[in-house]
C-alpha positions as CSV (number, residue, x, y, z in Angstrom):
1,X,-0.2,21.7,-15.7
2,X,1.2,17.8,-15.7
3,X,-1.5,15.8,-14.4
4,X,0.2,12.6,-12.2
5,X,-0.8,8.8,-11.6
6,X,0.4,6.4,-9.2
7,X,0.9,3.0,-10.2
8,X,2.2,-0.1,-8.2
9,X,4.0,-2.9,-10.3
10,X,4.1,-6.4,-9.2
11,X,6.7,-9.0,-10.5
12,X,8.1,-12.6,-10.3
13,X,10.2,-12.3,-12.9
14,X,14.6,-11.5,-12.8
15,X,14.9,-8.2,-11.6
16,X,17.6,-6.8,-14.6
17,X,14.9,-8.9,-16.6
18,X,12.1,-7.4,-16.0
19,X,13.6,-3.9,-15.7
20,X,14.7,-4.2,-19.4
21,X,10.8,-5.5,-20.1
22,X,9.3,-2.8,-18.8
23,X,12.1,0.0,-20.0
24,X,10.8,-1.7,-23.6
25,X,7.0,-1.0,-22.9
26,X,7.7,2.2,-21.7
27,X,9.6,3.4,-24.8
28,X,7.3,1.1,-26.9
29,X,4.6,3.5,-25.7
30,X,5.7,7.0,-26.1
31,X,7.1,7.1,-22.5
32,X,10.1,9.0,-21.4
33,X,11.6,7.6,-18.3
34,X,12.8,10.9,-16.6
35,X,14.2,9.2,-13.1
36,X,14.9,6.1,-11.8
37,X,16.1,5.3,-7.7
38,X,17.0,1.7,-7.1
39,X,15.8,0.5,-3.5
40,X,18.2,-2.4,-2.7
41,X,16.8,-5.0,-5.2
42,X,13.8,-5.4,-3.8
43,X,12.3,-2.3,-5.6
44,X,12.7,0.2,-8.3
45,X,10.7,3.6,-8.6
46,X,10.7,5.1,-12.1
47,X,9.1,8.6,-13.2
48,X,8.1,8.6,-16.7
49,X,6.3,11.7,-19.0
50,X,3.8,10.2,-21.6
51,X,0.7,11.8,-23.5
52,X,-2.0,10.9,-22.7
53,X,-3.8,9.3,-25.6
54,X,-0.6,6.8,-25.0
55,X,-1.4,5.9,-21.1
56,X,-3.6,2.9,-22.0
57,X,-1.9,1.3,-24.2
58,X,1.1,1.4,-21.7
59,X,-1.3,0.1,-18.7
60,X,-2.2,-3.0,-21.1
61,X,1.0,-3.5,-22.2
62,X,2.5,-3.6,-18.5
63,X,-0.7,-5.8,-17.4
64,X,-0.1,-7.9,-20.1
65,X,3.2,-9.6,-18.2
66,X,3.7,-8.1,-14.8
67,X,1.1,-7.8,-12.0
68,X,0.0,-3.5,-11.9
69,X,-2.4,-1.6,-9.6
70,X,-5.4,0.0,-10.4
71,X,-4.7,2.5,-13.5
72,X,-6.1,5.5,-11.6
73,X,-7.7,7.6,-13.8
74,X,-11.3,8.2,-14.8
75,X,-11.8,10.3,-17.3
76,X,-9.1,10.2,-20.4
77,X,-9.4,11.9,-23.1
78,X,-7.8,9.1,-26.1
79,X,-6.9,12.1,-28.8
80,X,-6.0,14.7,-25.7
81,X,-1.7,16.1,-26.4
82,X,-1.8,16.3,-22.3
83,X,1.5,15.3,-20.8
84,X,1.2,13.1,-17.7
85,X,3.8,11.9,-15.4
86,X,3.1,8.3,-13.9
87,X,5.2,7.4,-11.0
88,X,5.8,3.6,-10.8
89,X,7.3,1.3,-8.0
90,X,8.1,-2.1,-8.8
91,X,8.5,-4.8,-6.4
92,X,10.9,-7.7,-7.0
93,X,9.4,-10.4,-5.1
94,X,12.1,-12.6,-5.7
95,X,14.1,-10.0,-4.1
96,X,16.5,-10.4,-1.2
97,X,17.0,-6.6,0.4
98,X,20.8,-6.4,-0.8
99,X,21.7,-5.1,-4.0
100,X,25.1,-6.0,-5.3
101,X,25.7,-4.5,-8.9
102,X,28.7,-6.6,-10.0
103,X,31.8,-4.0,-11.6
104,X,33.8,-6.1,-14.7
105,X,37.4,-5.5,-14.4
106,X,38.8,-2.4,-16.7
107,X,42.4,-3.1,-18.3
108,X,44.3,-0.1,-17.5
């Protein structure tokens, strides 16, 4: 069975910016982001799948940069091949409620 965390993110930073930052970590890892819903541009919710010897290094890494909850978990086992899914929302606190992804113009 995939065992599940909850973590809250926290940033100041660009919003494309800091969604490419933490799409980096995430890969950087050994995470898989598996879904992704935009909430205007004030907040992002990702689902990712990661083993489990991998989830500290991904909570340090995220820490490292962006404000993150509590990591949730107890009891890890560092050499464990458990799969995990971690659901994260990030907050945009420069954010203004109105998401406007801008379309270039396609010749044709």
């Amino acid at each position: 069975m995939i065992r599940k965390l909850n973590w809250q993110v926290f940033t100041e930073q660009d919003r494309n910016k800091a969604i490419e930052e933490l799409k980096g970590k995430i890969l950087s890892n050994g995470g898989y982001i598996i879904n992704s819903t935009f909430f205007s541009d004030l907040a992002l919710s990702l689902t990712i799948e990661i083993q489990e010897n991998d989830i500290l290094k991904l909570y340090a890494s995220i820490q490292e940069s962006m404000t993150i909850s509590e990591p949730g978990f107890d009891n890890l086992i560092v050499n464990a091949g458990k799969e995990w899914w971690i659901f994260i929302n990030v907050t945009f606190r420069q954010g203004k409620g109105d998401l406007k992804i801008d379309v270039p113009n396609v010749p044709g």
